[in-house]
C-alpha positions in Angstrom: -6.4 1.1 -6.2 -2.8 0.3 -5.4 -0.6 1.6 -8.1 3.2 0.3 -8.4 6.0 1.6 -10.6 8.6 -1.0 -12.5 11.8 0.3 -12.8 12.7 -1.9 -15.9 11.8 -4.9 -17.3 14.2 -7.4 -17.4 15.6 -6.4 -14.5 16.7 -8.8 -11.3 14.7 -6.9 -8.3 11.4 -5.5 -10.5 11.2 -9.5 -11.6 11.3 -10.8 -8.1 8.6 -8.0 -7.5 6.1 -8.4 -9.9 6.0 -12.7 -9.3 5.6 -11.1 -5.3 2.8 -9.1 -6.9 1.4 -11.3 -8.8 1.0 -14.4 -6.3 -0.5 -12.2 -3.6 -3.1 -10.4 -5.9 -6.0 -12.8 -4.4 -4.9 -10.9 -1.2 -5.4 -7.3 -2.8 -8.6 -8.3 -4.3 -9.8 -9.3 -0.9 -9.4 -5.6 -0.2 -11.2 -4.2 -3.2 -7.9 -2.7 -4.5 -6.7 -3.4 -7.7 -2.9 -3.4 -8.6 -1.7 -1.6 -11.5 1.9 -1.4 -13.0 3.9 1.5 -14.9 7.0 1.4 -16.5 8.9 3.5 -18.9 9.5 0.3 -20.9 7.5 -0.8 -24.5 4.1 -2.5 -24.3 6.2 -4.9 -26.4 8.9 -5.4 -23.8 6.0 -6.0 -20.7 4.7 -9.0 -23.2 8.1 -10.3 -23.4 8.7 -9.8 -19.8 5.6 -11.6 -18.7 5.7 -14.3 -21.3 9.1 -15.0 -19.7 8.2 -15.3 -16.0 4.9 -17.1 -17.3 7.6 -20.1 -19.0 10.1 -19.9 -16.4 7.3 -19.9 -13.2 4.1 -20.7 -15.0 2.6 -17.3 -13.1 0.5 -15.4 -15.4 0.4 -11.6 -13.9 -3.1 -10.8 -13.8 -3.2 -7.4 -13.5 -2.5 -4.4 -16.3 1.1 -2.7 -16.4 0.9 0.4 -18.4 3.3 1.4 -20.4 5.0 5.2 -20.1 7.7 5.6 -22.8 8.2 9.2 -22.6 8.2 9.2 -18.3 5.1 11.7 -18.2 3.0 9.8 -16.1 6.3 8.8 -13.8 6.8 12.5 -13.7 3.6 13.9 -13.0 4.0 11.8 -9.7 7.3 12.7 -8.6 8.9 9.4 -9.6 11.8 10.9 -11.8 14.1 13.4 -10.5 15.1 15.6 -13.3 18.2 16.7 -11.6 19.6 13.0 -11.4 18.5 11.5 -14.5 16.3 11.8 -17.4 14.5 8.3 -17.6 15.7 6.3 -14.5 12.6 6.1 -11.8 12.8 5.7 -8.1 11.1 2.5 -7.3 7.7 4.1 -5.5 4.3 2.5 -4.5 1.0 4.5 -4.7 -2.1 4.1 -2.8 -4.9 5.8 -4.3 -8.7 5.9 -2.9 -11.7 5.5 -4.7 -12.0 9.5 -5.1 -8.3 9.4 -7.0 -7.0 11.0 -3.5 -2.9 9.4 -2.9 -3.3 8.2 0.5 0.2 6.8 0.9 3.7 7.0 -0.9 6.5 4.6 0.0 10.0 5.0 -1.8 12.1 2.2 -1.8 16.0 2.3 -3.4 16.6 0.9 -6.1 18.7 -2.0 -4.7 15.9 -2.7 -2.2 12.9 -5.0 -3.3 9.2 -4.2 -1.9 7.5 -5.6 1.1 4.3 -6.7 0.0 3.1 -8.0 3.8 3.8 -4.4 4.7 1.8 -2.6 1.7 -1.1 -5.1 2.6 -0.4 -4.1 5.8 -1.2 -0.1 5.3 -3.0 -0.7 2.9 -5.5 -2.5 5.4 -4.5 -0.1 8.2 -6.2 2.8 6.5 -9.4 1.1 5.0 -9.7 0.1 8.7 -8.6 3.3 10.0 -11.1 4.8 7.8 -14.3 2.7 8.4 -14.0 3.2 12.0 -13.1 6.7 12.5 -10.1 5.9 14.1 -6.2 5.6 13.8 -3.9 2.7 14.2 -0.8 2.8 16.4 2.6 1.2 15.6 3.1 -2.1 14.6 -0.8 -2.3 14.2 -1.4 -5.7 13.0 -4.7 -6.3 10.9 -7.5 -6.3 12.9 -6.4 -5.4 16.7 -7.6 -3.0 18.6 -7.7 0.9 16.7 -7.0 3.6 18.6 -10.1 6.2 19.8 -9.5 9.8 18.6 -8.3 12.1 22.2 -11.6 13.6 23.4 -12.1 17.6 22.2 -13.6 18.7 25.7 -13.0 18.4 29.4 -16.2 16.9 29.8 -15.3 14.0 27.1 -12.2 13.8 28.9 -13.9 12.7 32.2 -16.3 10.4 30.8 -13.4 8.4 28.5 -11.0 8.5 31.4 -14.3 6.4 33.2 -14.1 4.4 30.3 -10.7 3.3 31.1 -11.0 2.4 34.3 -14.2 0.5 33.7 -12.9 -1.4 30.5 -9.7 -1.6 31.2 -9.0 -0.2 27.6 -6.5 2.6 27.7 -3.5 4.1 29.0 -4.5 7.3 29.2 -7.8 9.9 28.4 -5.4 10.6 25.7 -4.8 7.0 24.2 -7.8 4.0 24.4 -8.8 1.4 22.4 -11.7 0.0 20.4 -11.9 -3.1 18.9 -12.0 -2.5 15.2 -15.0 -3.2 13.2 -15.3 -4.0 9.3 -11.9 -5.5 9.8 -11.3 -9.1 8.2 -7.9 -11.2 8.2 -7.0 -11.8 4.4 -3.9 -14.3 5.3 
């Protein structure tokens, strides 16, 4: 699941952000993840929100945003500092793995809109990092080459050090390569 907080409805960057959303859903689907929205706005005021951006764009948002009036959702995860206000949010995304575990937060400012290639981006990087047992190194772009975890004895050392040379896959015993598997380009 891919969970997403809205500042405010109505408001200039959380409207530019939730059309973003909305038009690359087919491209979270494609991931099994399933977007989902909070705000500390009215049920009534998403409606209005959404009825607006579905006249003005003719985008209908296809995913749920939940409504959290009193902030206690928004504050069990961190996204209201009490010290600085008592309703405004930071402007966070979630990533959350089938077992409810938060894989990944990203805080944005408030004047800063989300980068939805990126999120995809991570997103894919850890269901790929996942399914192969592996990690993926800067920059990684979907589906290039993961890297191998180091070797835990001297022996494993040797042999993937042989490995290098012979596949020309590696820099080091310490960092080599493996083509990914289960990976598949969604744009």
């Amino acid at each position: 699941m891919y969970f997403f907080h809205i500042h405010g409805d109505f408001t200039p960057v959380c409207t530019t952000e939730i059309i973003a959303f909305a038009k690359a859903n087919t491209y979270f689907e494609k991931l099994n993840t399933c977007l989902l929205g909070l705000s500390v706005d009215s049920n009534s005021s998403h409606l209005a929100w959404l009825y607006d951006i579905y006249l003005k764009t003719g985008l209908r948002v296809p995913f749920p945003i939940i409504a959290d009036r009193n902030g206690q959702i928004a504050r069990k995860y961190g996204m209201i500092s009490n010290s600085a206000s008592s309703t405004e949010t930071v402007r966070d995304v979630f990533i959350i793995d089938p077992e409810g575990i938060v894989r990944l937060i990203l805080t944005y400012p408030m004047n800063i809109g989300r980068c939805i290639p990126e999120i995809l981006r991570v997103l894919q990087a850890l269901q790929v990092a996942d399914s192969n047992n592996a990690s993926t190194g800067a920059n990684w772009i979907p589906c290039e080459p993961t890297i191998i975890d180091m070797p835990q004895t001297f022996e494993q050392l040797l042999k993937r050090d042989e490995e290098i040379r012979n596949n020309n896959n590696g820099m080091s015993w310490y960092l080599s390569f493996k083509e990914a598997e289960n990976c598949k380009q969604i744009w």
